[in-house]
C-alpha distance (Angstrom), angle and dihedral (degrees) to the residues before:
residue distance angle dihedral
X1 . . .
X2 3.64 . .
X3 4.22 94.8 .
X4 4.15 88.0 53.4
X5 3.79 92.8 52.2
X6 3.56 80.8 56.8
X7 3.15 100.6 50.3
X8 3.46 94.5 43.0
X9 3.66 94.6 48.4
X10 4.10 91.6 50.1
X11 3.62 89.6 55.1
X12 3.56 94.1 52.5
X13 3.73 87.9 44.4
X14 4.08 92.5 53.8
X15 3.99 84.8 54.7
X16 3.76 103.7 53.8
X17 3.36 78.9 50.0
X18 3.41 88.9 68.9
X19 3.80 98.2 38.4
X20 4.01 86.5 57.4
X21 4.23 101.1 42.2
X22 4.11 81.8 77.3
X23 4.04 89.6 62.3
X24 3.33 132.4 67.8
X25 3.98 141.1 -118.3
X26 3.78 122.8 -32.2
X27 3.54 127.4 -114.3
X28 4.22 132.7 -125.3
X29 3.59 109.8 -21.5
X30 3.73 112.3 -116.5
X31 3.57 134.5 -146.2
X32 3.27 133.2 -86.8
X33 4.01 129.6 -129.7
X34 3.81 87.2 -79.8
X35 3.65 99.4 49.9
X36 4.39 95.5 -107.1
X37 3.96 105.7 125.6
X38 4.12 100.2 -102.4
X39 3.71 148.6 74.8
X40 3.42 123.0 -42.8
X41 3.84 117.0 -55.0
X42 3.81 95.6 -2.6
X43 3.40 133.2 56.9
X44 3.80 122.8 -127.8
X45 4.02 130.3 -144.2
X46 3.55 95.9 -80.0
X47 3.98 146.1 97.9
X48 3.43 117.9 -169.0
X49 4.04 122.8 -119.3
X50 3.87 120.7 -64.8
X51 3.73 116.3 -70.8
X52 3.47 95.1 10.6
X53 3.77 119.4 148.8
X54 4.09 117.1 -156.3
X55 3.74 120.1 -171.7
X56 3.55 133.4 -174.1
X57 4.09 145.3 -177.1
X58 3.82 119.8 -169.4
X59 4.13 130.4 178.8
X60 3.69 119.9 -152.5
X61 3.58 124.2 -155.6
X62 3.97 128.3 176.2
X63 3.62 128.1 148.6
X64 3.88 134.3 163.4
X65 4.24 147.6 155.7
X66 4.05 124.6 -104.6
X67 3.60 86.3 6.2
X68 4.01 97.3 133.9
X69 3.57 112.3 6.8
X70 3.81 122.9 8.3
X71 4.04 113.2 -77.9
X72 3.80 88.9 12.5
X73 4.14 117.4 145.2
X74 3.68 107.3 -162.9
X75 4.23 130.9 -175.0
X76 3.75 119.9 -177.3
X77 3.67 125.1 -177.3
X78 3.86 123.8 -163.8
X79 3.66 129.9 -166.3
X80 3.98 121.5 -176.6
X81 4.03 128.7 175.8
X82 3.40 110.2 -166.3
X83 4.21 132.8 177.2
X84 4.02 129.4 -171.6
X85 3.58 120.8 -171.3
X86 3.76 133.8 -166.4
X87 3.97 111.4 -144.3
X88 3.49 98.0 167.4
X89 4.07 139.4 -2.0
X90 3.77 114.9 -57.3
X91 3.84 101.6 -1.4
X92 3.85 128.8 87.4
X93 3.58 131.6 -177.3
X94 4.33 119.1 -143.8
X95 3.45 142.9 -160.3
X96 3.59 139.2 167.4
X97 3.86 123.7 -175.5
X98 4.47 114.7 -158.5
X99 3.51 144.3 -145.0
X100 3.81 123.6 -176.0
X101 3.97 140.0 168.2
X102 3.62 129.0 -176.4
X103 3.69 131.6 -170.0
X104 3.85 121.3 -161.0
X105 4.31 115.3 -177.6
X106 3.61 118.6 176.3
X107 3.49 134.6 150.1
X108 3.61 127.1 -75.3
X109 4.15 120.7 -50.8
X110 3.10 117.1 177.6
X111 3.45 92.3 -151.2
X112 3.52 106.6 37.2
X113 3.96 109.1 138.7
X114 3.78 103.6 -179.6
X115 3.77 129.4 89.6
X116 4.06 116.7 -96.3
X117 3.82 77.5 -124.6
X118 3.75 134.7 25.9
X119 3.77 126.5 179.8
X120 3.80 132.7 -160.6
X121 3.92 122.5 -150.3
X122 3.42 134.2 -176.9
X123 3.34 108.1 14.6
X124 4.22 111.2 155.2
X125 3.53 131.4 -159.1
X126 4.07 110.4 -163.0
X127 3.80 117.7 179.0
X128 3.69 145.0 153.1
X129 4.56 133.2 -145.2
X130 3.58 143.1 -151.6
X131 3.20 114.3 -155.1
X132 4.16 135.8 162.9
X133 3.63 144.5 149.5
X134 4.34 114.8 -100.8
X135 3.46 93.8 -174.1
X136 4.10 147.7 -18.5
X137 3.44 97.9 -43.3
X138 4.03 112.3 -6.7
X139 3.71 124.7 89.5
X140 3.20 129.2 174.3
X141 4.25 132.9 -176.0
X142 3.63 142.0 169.7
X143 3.68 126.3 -126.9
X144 4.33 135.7 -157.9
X145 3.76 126.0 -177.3
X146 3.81 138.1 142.7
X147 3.86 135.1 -147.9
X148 3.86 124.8 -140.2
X149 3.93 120.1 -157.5
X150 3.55 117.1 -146.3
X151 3.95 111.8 -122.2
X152 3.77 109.2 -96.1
X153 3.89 82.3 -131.5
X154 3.92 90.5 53.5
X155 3.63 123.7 -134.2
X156 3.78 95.9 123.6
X157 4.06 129.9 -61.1
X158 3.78 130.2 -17.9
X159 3.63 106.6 -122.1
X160 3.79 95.6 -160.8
X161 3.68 90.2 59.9
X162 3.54 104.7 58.5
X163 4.02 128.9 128.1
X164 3.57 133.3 -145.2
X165 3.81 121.6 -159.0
X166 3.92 126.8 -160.3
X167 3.39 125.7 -175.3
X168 4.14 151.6 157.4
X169 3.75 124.3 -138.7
X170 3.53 131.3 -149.5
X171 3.86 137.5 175.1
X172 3.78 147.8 161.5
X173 4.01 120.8 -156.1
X174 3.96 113.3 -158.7
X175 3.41 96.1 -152.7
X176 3.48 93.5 66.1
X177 3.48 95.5 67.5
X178 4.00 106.9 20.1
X179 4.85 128.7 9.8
X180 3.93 87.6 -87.4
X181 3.87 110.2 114.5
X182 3.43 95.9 -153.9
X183 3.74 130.0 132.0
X184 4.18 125.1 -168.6
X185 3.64 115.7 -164.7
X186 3.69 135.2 -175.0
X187 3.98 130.9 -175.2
X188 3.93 129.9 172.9
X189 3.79 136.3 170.8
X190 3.63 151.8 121.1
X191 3.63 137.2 -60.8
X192 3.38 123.3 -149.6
X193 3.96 97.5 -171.0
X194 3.80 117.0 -174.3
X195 3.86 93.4 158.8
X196 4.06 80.0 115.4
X197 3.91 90.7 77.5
X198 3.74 89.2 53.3
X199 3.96 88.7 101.0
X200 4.33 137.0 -13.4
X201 3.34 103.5 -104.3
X202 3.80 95.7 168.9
X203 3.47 99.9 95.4
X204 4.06 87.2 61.1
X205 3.38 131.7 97.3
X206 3.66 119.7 -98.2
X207 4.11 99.2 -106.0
X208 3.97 85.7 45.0
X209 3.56 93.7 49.6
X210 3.66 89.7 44.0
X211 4.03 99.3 55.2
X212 4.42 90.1 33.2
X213 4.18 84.1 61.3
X214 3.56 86.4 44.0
X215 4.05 99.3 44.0
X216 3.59 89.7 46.6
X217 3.85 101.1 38.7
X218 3.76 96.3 -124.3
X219 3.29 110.3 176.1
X220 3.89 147.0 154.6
X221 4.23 140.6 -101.1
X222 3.29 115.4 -74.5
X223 4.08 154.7 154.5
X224 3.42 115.7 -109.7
X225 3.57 133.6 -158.5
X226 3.44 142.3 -177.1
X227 4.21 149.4 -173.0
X228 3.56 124.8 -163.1
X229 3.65 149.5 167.3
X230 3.91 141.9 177.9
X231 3.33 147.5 -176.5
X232 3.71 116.2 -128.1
X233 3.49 128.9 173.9
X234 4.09 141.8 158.8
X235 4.21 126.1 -91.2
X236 3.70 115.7 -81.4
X237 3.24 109.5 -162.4
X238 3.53 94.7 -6.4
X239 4.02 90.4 -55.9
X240 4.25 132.1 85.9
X241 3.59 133.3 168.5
X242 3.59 134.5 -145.3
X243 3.82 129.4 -163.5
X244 3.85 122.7 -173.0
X245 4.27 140.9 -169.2
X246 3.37 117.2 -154.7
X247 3.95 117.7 178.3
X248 3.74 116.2 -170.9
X249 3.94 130.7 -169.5
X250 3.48 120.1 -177.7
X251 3.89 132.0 -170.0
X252 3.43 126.2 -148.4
X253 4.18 112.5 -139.0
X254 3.45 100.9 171.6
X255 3.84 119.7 106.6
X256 4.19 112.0 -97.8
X257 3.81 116.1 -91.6
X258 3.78 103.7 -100.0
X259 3.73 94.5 -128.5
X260 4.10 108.0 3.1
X261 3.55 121.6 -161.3
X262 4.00 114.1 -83.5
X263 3.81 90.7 3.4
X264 4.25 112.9 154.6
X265 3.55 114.6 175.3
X266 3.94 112.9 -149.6
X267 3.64 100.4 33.4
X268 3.79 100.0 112.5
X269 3.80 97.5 103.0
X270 3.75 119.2 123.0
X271 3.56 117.0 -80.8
X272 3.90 100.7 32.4
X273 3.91 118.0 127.5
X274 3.49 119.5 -90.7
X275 3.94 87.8 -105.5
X276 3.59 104.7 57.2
X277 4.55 79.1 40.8
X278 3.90 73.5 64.6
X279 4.09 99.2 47.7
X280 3.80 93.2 56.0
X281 4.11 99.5 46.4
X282 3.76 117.6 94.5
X283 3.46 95.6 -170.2
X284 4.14 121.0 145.2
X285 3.34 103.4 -162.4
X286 3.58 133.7 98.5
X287 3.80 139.0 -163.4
X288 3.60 145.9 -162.4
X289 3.68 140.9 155.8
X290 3.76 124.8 -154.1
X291 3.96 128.8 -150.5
X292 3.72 128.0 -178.5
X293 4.02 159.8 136.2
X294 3.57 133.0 -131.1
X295 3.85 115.1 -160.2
X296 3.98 123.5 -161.2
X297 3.28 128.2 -159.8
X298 4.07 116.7 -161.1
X299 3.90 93.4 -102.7
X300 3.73 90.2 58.8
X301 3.57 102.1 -109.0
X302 3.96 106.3 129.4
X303 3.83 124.9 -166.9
X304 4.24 116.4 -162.4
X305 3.42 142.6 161.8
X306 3.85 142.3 -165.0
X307 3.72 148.4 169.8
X308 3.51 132.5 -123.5
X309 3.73 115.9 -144.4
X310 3.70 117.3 -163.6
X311 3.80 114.1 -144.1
X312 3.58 104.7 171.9
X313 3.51 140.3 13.7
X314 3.61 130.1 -152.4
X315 4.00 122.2 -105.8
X316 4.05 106.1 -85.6
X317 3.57 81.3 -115.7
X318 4.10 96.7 74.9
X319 3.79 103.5 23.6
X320 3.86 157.6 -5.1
X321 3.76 118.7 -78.0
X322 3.70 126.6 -88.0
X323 4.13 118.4 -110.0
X324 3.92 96.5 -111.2
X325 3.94 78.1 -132.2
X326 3.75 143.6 11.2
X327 4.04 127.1 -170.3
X328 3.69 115.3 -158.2
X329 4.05 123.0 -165.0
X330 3.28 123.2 -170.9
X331 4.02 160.1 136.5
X332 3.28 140.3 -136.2
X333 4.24 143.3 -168.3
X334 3.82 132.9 -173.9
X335 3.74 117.2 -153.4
X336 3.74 126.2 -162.1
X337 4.04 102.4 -142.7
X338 3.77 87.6 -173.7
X339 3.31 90.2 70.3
X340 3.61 95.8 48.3
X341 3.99 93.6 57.4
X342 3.83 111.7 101.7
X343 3.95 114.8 -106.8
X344 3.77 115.4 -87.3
X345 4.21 103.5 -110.6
């Protein structure tokens, strides 16, 4: 099911592409779900012009059955509001604030020691770009932010917990050098995830340790990479739409957990559930793919939405499970403060 939504949503992709190449050049760039001027969960070699204030607000919703543990049902909903701003040529400053719920039913455990549902507020992502063009056509940047995890006990952020992300940029527009408006992107770095020190879940047992690392997105170092392209194009008649790939692979370079939640070693033979398949792999990697469209309207304000489609999961051993899927709403509207200064007398 998952490879024909990708098909289907490639095909799609290839004709908007169409439907766009008889418009023209796009406007500002806006942000992406965590604040960085971009696509939709990476940020592309670009900053916006000068004084230019982007804001956006984005609902997550993903949901599926034997996802964590065996028999489990599980809903989580994600809300992020994030802002970029431009205060001088080729440097922006991020942020993105989030909300998130998740809801995890299964049938009775007797010793089940987590919370059917567990929530996370607060958490903030604040970060800063360079970004500029090298030649007709190519840019390139480099991009550092961090994340801080409100304490599960409240009170503010958990200092042990927070995550540093470095990263380079790089990007070629077509319709800088030929009519094509189409833009390839590609971004890589390093992770340096502490979310694990966010809470002890030792002392749990295995299926509440499991979903917790899950609920809470606690995960471990690693390299990330990422492939991307869009479609942008200029208002006709006051509207413009812009659809966008992103393909992300992720390597875990953290050491294994010495004894992960749920892991079973020997369970790979034929006929075992596609959880305990899970328990035995030692895998590191991780992949995604990302599909979505951006509509603007001719005041600026832009609506989109997207789906996340998980393709591989890491081994239990160095991470939570990905959602199989994730659908994303959200809008989006770049303000020129510049022009909202009063004229110099």
């Amino acid at each position: 099911m998952v490879r024909q939504a990708t098909v289907v949503s490639g095909l799609v992709l290839l004709n908007l592409i169409r439907v766009a190449a008889a418009q023209d050049t796009a406007p500002e760039p806006l942000p992406s779900v965590d604040g960085s001027a971009g696509l939709y969960h990476v940020g592309t070699a670009e900053t916006g012009s000068p004084h230019h204030l982007r804001l956006g607000l984005h609902g997550e919703y993903a949901r599926g059955s034997d996802l964590v543990v065996d028999g489990d049902r599980d809903l989580r909903l994600r809300g992020v509001l994030a802002l970029g701003y431009t205060p001088v040529r080729f440097l922006e400053v991020f942020a993105a604030l989030y909300g998130a719920s998740n809801r995890n039913q299964r049938a009775t455990e007797p010793d089940r020691a987590d919370p059917e549902t567990i929530r996370s507020l607060g958490d903030l992502v604040v970060g800063s770009k360079f970004a500029r063009p090298l030649s007709r056509g190519f840019h390139a940047g480099a991009e550092l932010s961090l994340r801080f995890l409100s304490a599960v006990t409240g009170g503010g952020f958990e200092p042990g917990a927070t995550s540093v992300w470095m990263g380079a940029l790089g990007g070629f527009d077509l319709r800088e050098v030929s009519d094509v408006p189409l833009r390839f992107h590609l971004g890589g770095g390093f992770y340096l995830d502490n979310s694990t020190h966010l809470q002890d879940l030792s002392h749990l047992p295995g299926g509440s340790q499991a979903v917790s690392s899950f609920a809470y997105g606690l995960a471990r170092d690693r390299i990330r990479t990422v492939f991307a392209l869009d479609v942008p194009s200029r208002a006709s008649a006051g509207f413009s739409l812009q659809p966008l790939l992103e393909y992300h692979v992720d390597f875990v370079t953290a050491p294994a957990d010495a004894a992960p939640p749920g892991y079973r070693a020997g369970l790979c033979a034929a006929g075992v559930t596609a959880i305990d398949r899970r328990a035995c792999r030692d895998n590191r990697d991780q992949m995604s793919v990302t599909f979505a469209l951006r509509a603007r309207t001719a005041g600026g304000l832009t609506v989109d939405v997207g789906i996340d489609v998980g393709l591989r999961s890491p081994g239990v051993a160095y991470g939570p499970v990905q959602a199989p899927y994730n659908v994303v709403l959200g809008m989006a509207y770049p303000l020129d403060l510049a022009s909202l200064a009063p004229p110099r007398g």
